[in-house]
C-alpha positions as CSV (number, residue, x, y, z in Angstrom):
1,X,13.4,-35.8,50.3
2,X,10.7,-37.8,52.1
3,X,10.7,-39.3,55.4
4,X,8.7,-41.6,57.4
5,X,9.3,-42.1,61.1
6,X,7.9,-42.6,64.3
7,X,8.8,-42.6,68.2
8,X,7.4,-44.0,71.1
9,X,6.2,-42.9,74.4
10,X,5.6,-45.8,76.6
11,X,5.5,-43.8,80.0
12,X,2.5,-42.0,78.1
13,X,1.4,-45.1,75.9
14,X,1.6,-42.9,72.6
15,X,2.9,-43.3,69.5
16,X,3.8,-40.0,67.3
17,X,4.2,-41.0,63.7
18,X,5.7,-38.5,61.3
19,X,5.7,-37.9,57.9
20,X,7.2,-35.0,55.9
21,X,8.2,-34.0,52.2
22,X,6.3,-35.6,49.0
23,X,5.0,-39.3,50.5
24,X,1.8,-40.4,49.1
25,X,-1.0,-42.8,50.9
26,X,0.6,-45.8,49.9
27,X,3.9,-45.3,51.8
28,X,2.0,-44.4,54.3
29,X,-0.1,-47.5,54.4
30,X,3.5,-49.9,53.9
31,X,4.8,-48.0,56.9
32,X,1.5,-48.3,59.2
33,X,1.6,-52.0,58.2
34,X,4.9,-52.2,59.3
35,X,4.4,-50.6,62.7
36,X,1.7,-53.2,63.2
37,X,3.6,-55.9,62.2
38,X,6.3,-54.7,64.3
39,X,3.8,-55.2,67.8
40,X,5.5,-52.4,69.5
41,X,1.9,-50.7,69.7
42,X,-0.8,-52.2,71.2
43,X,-4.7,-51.2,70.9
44,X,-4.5,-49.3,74.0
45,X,-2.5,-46.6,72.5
46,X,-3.0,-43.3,71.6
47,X,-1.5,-41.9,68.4
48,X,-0.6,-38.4,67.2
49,X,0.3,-38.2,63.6
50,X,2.7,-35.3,62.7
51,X,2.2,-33.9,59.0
52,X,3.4,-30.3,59.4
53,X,6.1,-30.4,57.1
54,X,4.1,-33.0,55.0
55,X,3.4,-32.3,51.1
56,X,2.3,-35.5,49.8
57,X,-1.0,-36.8,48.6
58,X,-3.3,-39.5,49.7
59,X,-6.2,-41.3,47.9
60,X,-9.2,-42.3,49.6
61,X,-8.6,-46.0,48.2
62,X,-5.3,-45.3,51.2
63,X,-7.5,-44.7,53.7
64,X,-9.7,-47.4,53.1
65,X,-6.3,-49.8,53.0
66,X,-5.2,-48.2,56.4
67,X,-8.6,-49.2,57.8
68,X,-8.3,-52.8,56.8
69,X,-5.0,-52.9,58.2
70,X,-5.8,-51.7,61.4
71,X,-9.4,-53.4,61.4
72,X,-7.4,-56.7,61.1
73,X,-6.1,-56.0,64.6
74,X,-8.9,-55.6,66.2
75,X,-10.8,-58.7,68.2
76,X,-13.1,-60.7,66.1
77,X,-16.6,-59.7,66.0
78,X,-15.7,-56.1,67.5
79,X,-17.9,-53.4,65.5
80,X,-16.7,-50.6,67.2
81,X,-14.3,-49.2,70.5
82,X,-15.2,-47.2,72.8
83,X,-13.4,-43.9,72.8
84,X,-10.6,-43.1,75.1
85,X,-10.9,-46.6,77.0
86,X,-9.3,-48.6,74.5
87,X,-6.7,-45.9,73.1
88,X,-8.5,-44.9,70.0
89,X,-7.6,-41.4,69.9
90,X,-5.4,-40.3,66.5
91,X,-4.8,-36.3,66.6
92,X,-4.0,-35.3,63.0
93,X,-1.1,-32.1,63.2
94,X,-1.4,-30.1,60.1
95,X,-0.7,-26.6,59.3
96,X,-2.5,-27.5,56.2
97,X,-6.3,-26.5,56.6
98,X,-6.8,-29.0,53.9
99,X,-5.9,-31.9,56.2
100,X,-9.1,-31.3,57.9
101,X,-10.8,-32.7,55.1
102,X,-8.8,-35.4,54.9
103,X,-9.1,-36.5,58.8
104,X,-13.1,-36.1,58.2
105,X,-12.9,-38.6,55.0
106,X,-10.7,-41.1,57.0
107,X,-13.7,-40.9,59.8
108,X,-15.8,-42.4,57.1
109,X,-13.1,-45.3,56.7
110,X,-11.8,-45.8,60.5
111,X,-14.8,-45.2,62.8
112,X,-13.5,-47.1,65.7
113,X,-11.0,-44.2,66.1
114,X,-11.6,-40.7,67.8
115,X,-9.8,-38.9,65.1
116,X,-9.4,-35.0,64.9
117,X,-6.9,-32.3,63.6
118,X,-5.2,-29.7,64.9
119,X,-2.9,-26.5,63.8
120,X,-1.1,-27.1,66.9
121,X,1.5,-29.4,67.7
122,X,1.1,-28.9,71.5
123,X,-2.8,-28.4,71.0
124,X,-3.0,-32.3,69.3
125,X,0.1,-33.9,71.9
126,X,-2.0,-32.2,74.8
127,X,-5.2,-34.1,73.6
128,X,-3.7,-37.3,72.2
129,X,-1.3,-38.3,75.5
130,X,-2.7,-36.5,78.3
131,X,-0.4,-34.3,78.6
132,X,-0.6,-30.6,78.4
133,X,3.4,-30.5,78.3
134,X,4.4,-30.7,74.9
135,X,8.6,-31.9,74.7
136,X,10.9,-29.2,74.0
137,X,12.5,-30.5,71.1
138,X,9.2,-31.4,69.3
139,X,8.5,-27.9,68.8
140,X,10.5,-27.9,65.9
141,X,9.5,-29.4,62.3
142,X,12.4,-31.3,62.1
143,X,12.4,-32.7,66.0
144,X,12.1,-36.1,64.5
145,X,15.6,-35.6,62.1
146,X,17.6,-34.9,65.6
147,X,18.8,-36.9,68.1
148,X,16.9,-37.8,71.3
149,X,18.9,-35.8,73.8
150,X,20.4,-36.8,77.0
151,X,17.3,-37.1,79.6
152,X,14.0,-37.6,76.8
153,X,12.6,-40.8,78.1
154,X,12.1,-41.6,73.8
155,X,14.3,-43.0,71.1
156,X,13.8,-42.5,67.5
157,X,12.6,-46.4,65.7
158,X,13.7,-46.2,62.2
């Protein structure tokens, strides 16, 4: 079984985007179109992607189609964003060491983004929203299966 999910923080303007079990860089590239599409998320954003319990594959030719789809939201004529003005920071969550090669070949493809990986989930929340207080229930791999509880200022978007 494969999942692809995401939940919002708007207190923190953050977007955590998880993926887990065998989904390949296409399904990844339909879903990040759809959240796009969706407007939800603007440019001033941070996003942490969550691909501990991920086991898929992903072809540079997905990169290179997540750029353009993200490029294409960008202003006209904008060559590059700053860093951490305009929300560009993407923290990659692996426990994966080969992830880290993967976040340094999407550099190649999304340079307007402050992308880097991490081995730990409250290491890569911590840099991505600000916040050095990582949520309780997102220390487990399957927080994003389980309902928000009672007082988490987030609901799941499915």
């Amino acid at each position: 079984m494969h999942r692809a999910d995401y939940r919002l923080f708007p207190q923190l303007r953050l977007i955590c985007i998880i993926y887990s079990g065998d989904v390949d860089g296409n399904e990844i590239a339909d879903h990040i179109g759809k959240i796009i599409e969706d407007g939800v998320v603007g440019r001033t954003w941070n996003c942490l992607v969550d691909l501990r319990s991920f086991m898929g594959n992903i072809h540079h030719s997905s990169l290179e189609r997540m750029s353009k789809l993200l490029n294409e939201k960008q202003e006209p004529g904008a060559l590059k964003r700053s860093t951490d003005e305009d929300g560009s920071r993407v923290a990659v969550v692996s426990y994966n060491a080969g992830q880290k090669f993967l976040v340094n070949l999407a550099r190649v493809y999304m340079r307007g983004y402050d992308l880097r990986y991490f081995s730990d989930m409250r290491q890569g929340f911590a840099w991505a929203s600000g916040q050095d207080a990582l949520p309780l229930e997102m220390r487990s791999l399957d927080w994003h299966l389980e309902k928000a509880g009672g007082d988490t200022p987030f609901k799941p978007r499915r």
